[in-house]
LUMZAFI-925417 format. One line per field, with one value per residue (C-alpha): residue number from 1; residue in one letter; x, y, z. Coordinates in steps of 0.02 Angstrom, whole numbers. Layout:
num	(NUM  ...)
residuo	(A  ...)
X	(X  ...)
Y	(Y  ...)
Z	(Z  ...)
REM end
This chain:
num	(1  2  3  4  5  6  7  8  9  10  11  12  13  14  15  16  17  18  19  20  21  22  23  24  25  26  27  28  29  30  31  32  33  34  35  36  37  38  39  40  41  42  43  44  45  46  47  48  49  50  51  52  53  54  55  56  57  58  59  60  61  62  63  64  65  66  67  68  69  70  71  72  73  74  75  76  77  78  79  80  81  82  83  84  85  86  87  88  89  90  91  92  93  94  95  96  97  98  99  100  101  102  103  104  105  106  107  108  109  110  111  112  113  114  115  116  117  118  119  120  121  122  123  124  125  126  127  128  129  130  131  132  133  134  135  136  137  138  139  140  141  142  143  144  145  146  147  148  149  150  151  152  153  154  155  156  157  158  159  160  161  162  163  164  165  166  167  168  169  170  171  172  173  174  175  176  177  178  179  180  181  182  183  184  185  186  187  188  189  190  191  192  193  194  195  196  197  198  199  200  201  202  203  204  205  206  207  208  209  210  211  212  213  214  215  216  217  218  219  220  221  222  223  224  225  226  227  228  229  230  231  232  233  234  235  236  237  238  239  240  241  242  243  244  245  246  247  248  249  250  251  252  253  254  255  256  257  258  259  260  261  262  263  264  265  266  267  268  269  270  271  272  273  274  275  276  277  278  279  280  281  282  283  284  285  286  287  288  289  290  291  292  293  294  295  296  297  298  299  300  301  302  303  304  305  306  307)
residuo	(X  X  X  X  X  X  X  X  X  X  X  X  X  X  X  X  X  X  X  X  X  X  X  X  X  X  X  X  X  X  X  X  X  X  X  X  X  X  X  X  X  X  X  X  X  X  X  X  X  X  X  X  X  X  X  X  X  X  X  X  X  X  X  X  X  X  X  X  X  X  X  X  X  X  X  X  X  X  X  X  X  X  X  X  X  X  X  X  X  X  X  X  X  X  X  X  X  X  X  X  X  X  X  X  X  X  X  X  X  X  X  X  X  X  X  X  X  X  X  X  X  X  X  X  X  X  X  X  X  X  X  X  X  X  X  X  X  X  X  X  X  X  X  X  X  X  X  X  X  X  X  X  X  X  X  X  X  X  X  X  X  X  X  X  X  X  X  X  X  X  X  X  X  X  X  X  X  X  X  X  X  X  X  X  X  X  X  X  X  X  X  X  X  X  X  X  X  X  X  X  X  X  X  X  X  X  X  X  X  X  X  X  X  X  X  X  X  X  X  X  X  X  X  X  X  X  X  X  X  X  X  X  X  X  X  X  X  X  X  X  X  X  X  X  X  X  X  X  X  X  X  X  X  X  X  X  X  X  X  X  X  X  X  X  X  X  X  X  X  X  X  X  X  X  X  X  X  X  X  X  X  X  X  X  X  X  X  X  X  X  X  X  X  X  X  X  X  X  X  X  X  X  X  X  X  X  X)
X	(3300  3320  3309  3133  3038  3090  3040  2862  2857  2929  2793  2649  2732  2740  2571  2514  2600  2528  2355  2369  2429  2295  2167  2242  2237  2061  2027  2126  2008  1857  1903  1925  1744  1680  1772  1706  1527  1540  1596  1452  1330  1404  1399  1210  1177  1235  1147  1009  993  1056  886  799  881  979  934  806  875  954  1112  1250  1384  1564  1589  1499  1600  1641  1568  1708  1723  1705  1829  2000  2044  2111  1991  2101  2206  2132  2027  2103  2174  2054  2176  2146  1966  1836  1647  1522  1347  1236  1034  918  812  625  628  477  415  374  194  121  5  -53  -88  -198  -329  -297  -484  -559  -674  -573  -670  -548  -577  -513  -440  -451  -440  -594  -628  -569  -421  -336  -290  -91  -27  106  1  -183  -205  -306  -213  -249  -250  -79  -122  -145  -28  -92  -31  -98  -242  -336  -456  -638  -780  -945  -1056  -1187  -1360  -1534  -1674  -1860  -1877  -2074  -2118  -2245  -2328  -2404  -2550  -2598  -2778  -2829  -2944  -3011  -3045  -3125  -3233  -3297  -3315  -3168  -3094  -2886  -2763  -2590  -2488  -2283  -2188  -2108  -1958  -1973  -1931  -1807  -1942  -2089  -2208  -2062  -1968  -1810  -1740  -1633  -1489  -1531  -1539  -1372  -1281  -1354  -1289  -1135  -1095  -1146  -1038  -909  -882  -906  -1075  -1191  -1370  -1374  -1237  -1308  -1479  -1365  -1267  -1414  -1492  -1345  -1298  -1418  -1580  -1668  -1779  -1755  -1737  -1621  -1764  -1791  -1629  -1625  -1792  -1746  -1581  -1714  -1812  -1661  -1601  -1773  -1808  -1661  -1518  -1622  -1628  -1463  -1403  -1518  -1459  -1237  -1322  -1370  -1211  -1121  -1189  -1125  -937  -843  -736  -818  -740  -847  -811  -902  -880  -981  -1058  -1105  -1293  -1320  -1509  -1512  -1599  -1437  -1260  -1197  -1247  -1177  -1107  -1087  -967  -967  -869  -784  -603  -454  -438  -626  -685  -829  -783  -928  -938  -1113  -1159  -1268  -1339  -1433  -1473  -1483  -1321  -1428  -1541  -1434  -1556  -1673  -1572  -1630  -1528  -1430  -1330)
Y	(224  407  535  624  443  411  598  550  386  473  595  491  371  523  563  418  387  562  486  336  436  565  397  327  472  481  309  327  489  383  260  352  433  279  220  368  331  167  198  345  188  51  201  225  61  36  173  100  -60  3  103  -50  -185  -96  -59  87  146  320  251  146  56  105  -52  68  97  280  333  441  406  559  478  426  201  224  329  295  393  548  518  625  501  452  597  703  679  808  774  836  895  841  911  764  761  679  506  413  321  133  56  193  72  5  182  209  68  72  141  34  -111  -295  -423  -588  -729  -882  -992  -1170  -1315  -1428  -1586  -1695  -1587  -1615  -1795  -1835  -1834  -1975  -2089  -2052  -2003  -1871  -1711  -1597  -1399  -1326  -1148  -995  -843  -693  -665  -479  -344  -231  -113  -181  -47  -57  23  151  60  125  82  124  201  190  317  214  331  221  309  270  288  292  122  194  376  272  167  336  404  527  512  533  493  528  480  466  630  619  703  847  807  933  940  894  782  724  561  625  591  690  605  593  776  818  693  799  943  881  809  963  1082  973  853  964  864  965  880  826  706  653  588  472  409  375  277  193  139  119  103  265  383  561  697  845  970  839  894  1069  1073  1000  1132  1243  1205  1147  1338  1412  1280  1271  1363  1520  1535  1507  1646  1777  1749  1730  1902  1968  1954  2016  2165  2177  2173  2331  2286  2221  2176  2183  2143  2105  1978  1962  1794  1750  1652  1496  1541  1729  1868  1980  1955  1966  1915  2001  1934  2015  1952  2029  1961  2001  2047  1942  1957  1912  1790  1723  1728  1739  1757  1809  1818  1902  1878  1994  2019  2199  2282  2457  2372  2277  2248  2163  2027  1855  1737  1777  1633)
Z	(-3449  -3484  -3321  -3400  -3382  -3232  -3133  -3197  -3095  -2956  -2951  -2959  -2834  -2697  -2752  -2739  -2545  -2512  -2553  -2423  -2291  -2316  -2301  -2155  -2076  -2099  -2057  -1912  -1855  -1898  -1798  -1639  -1674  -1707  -1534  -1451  -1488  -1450  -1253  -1252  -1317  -1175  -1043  -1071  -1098  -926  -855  -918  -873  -686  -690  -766  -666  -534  -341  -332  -165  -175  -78  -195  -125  -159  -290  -412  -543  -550  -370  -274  -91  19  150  114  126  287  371  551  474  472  637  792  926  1085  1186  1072  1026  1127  1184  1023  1101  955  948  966  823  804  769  728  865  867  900  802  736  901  945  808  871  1053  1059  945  1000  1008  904  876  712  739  602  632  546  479  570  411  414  600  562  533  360  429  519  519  699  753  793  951  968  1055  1027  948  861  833  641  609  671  532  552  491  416  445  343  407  402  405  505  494  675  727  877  1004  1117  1255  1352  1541  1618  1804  1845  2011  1939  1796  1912  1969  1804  1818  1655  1688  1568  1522  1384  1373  1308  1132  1079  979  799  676  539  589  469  398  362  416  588  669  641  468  437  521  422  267  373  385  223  150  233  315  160  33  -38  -145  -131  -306  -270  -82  -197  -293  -135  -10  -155  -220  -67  40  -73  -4  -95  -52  -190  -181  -156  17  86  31  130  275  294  269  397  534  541  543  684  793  725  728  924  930  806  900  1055  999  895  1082  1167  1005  1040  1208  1158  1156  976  837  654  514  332  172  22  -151  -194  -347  -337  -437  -506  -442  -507  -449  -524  -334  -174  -17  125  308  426  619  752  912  942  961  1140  1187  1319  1206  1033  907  700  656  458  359  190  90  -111  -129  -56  -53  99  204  344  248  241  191  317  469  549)
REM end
């Protein structure tokens, strides 16, 4: 075989070498990507099913794979000798006291329910005989609610007359005093109109949505335009006093702060609505905070509510 047939071969052999080698190499690079990806896959997968699966406390143990110790193996080793070793003065901190719970109904009335067994119940599952009480264990104490009940509340006004006086035609009578009501001619009690009060201003309870509650709850009939009254006619009846006279000794104090706030009026014929607010200094014996309202800001002491 002549030397120009076989330089040909030659060639294409080395080529051909060249080629695998140029594949391998790329199979070899593939394969660590493809190694790669698979520990990034196993790593999450693990992460995962420790979030899944594992403990939800905060605090792993040291068997976790990958968690570095803060302390050397041999942490004797690194602790100073009892000579050498000096007292540490350490701040006591808060700790949350036990019994908190018996605290919390210490002032509560004590009602006890007792479980027991029925009277088919206390005989021996072994040999029929009837079984006797040993005691009691007190398993756990909750707080019970009571809801708030109504009552129709009728006012009996008894009246007393003098027999002798009327044997000598004297007429004499007298009749038991009756308390004063909030509103008079009303249905509301007292007690009923400051729990409007309060869950007006305290709870945050328009009136619209006291309606629903006192007659979803407790089956009674009193409109929105009820309650507004009834505020109404509390301040004008007994709040008023009150406000004059905290207004009389306000006026007695030798600092006053004053300071005024817009409003914006549900309904109002005005865009704003404005707001007075006078009380005494800081250092005051009798503090007092006496408000004004008024619609036109021009007239001030026409003013439509003071409280």
């Amino acid at each position: 075989m002549s030397s120009s047939t076989v330089e040909p071969q030659v060639q294409v052999l080395l080529d051909t070498i060249a080629h695998l080698n140029q594949l391998l190499k790329e199979a070899h690079r593939s394969n660590q990507m493809l190694t790669t990806e698979v520990q990034l896959l196993n790593e999450k997968v693990d992460y995962l099913m420790g979030k899944r699966f594992g403990r939800s406390k905060e605090t792993l143990g040291s068997e976790v794979s990958g968690q570095i110790s803060l302390f050397p193996e041999d942490a004797s080793a690194v602790l100073p000798s009892s000579e050498e070793t000096s007292e540490i003065t350490v701040s006591s901190h808060q700790r949350r006291k036990k019994g908190q719970k018996a605290s919390k109904i210490s002032h509560l009335p004590q009602r006890e329910v007792h479980h027991r067994l029925k009277e088919e119940e206390t005989f021996c599952d072994h040999c029929g005989t009837p079984m006797k009480e040993i005691g009691s264990t007190r398993v756990r104490e909750e707080i019970l609610f009571h809801q708030a009940a109504l009552e129709c509340l009728q006012h009996q006004q008894h009246s007393y007359c003098c027999p002798r006086c009327e044997k000598e035609g004297i007429s004499s009578f007298k009749k038991a005093p009756l308390p004063k009501p909030l509103v008079p001619n009303s249905l509301g009690s007292n007690s009923l109109i400051v729990e409007t009060i309060r869950m007006k201003f305290v709870q945050k309870i328009p009136a619209y949505r006291q309606e629903d509650y006192w007659h979803q709850v407790h089956g009674l009939e009193i409109s929105r335009a009820n309650i507004v009254h009834w505020h109404q006619l509390a301040v004008t009846n007994a709040l008023d006093p009150i406000a004059r006279r905290l207004h009389h000794y306000l006026l007695q104090e030798e600092i006053l702060h004053a300071d005024e706030t817009s409003y914006r009026v549900i309904q109002s014929q005005k865009a704003t609505t404005y707001y007075w607010l006078f009380c005494s200094g800081k250092e005051s014996k009798h503090p007092i905070a006496y408000f004004i309202t008024s619609m036109p800001r021009a007239e001030p002491g026409k003013c439509r509510t003071a409280f």
